[in-house]
N, CA, C and O of each residue as an XYZ file, in Angstrom:
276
protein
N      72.237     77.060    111.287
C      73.026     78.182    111.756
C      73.810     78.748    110.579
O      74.389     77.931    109.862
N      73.907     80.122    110.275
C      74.628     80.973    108.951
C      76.011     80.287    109.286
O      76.375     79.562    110.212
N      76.741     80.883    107.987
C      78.023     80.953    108.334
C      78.921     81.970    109.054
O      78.661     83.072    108.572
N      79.886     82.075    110.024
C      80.545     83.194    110.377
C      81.401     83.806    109.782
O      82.359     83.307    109.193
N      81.127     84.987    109.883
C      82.152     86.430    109.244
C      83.628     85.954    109.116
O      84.214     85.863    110.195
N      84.463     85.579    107.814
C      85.530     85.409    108.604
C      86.363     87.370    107.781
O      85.959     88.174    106.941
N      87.465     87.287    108.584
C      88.310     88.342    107.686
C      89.219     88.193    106.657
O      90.329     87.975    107.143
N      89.242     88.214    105.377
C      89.724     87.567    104.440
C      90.640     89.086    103.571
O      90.216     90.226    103.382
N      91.660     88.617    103.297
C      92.564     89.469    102.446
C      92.014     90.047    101.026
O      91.705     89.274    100.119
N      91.924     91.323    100.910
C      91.039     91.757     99.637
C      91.991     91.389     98.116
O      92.967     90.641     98.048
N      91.349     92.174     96.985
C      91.811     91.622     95.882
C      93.021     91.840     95.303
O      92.818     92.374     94.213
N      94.563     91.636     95.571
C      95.181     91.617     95.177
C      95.517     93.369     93.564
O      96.399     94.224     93.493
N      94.471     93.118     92.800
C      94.201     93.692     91.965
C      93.317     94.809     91.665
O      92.849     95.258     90.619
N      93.237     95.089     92.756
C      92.630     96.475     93.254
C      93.696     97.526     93.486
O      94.894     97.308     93.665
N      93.059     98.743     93.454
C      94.003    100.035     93.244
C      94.143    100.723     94.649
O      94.916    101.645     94.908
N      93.365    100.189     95.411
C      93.295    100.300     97.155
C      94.445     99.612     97.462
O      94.909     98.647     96.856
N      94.942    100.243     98.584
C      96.370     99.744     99.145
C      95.682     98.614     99.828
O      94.464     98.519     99.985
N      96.812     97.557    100.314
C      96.425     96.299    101.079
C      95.058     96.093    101.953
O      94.976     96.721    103.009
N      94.217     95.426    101.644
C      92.679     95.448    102.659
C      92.270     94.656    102.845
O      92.436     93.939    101.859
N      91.589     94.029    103.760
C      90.871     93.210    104.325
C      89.178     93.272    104.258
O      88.572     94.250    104.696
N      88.609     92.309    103.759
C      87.198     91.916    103.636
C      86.327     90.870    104.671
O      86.279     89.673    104.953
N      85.832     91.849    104.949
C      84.391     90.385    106.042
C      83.635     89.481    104.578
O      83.144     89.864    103.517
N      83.830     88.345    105.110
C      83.486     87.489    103.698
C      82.136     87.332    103.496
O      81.645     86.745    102.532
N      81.362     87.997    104.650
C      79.984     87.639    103.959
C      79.432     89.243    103.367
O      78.569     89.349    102.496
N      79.961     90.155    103.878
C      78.982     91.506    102.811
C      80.636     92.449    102.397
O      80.673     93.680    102.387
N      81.593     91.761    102.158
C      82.857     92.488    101.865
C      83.018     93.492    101.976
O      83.459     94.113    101.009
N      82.724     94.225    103.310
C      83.090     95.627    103.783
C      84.455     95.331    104.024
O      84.848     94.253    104.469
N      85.260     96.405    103.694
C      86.857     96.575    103.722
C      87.287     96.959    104.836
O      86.477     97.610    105.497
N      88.973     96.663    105.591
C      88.894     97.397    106.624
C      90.635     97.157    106.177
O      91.283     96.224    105.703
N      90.917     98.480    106.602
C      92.126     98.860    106.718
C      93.396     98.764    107.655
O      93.273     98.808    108.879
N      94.435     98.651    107.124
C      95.322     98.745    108.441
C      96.133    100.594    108.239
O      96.520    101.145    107.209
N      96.132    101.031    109.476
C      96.318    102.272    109.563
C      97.940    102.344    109.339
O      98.853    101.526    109.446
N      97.844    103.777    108.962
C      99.362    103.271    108.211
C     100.130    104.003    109.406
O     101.306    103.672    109.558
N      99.370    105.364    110.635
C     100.371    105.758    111.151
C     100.356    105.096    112.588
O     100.859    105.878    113.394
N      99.978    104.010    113.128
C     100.679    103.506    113.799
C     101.507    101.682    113.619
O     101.452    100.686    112.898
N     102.059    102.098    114.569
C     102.888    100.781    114.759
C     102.249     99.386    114.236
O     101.103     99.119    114.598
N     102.893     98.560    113.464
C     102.236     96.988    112.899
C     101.401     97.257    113.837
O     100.450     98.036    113.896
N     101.911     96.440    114.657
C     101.244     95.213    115.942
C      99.833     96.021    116.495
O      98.828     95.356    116.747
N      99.849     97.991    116.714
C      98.791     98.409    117.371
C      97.695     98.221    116.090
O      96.609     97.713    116.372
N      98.030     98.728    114.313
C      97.393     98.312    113.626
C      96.427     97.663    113.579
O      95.230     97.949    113.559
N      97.357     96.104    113.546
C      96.662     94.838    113.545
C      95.633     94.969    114.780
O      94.492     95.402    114.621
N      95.964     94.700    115.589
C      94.875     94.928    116.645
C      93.775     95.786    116.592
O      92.682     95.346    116.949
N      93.952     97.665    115.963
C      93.048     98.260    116.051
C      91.530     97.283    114.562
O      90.311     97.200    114.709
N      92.437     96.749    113.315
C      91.939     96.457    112.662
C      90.881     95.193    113.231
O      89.687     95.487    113.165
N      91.133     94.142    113.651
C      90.865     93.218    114.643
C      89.715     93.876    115.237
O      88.573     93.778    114.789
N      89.976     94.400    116.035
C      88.707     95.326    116.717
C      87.716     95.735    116.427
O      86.657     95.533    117.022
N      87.976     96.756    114.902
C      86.912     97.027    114.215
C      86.112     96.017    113.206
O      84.959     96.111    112.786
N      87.053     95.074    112.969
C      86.268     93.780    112.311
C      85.245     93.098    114.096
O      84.067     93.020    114.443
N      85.838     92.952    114.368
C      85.337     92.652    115.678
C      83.354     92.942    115.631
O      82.350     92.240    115.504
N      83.627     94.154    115.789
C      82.956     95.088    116.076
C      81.786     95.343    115.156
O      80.626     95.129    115.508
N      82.170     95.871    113.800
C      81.013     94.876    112.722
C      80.402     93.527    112.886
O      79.243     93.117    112.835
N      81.272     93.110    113.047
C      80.307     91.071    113.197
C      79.724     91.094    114.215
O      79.098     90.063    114.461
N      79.644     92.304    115.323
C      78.407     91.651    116.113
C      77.473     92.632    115.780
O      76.335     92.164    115.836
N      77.513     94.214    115.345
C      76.758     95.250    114.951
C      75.956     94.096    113.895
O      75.074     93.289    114.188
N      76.547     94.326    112.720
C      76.158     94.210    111.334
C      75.471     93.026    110.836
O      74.544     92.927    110.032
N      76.381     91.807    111.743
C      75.878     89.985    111.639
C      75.487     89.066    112.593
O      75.423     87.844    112.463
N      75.077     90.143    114.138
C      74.507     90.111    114.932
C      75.408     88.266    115.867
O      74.902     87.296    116.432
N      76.651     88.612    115.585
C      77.732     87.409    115.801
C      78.565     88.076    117.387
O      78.703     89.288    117.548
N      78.918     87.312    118.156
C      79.603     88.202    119.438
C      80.484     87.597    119.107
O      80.961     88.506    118.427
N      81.375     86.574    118.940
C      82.371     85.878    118.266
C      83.262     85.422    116.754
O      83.276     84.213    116.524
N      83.975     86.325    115.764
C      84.359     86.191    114.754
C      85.220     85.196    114.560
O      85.628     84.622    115.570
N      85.629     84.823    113.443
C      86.756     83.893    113.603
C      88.042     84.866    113.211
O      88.623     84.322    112.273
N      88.561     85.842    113.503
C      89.506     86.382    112.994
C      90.122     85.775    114.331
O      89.430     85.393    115.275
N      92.041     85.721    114.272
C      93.056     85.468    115.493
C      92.907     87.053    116.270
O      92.586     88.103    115.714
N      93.225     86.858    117.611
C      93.360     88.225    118.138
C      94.478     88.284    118.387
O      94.600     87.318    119.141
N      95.527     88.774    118.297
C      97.055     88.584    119.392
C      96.970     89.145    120.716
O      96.341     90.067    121.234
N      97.728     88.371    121.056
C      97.702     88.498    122.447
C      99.098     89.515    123.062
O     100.220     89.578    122.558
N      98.698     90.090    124.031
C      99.272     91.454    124.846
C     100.966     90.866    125.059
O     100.775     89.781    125.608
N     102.167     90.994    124.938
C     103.011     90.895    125.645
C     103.708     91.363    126.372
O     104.563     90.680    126.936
């Protein structure tokens, strides 16, 4: 069985503002800057989501989801 997609923090040393990488084909994903953290995080979540089952044919990532309060 491959390994799973995880979402991993991009390079520090890059000229791109803060980003996030799927660790197996390092497509970037952003956190949007005009809404709120928390909807952010989540929308980002989602769209990583959403690649790993398109792209790595995975229905389950290991990224955390937060949960609704």
């Amino acid at each position: 069985m491959g390994e799973k997609p995880k979402l991993i923090v991009g390079s520090p040393s890059s000229l791109h503002p803060l980003h996030y990488l799927c660790s197996l084909c390092l497509q970037p994903f952003y956190l949007s800057e005009d809404q709120p953290p928390k909807k952010a995080v989540m929308e980002l979540l989602h769209a990583f989501d959403e690649h790993v089952e398109r792209e790595h044919g995975c229905e389950d990532s290991n990224s955390t989801k937060p949960t609704q309060e």
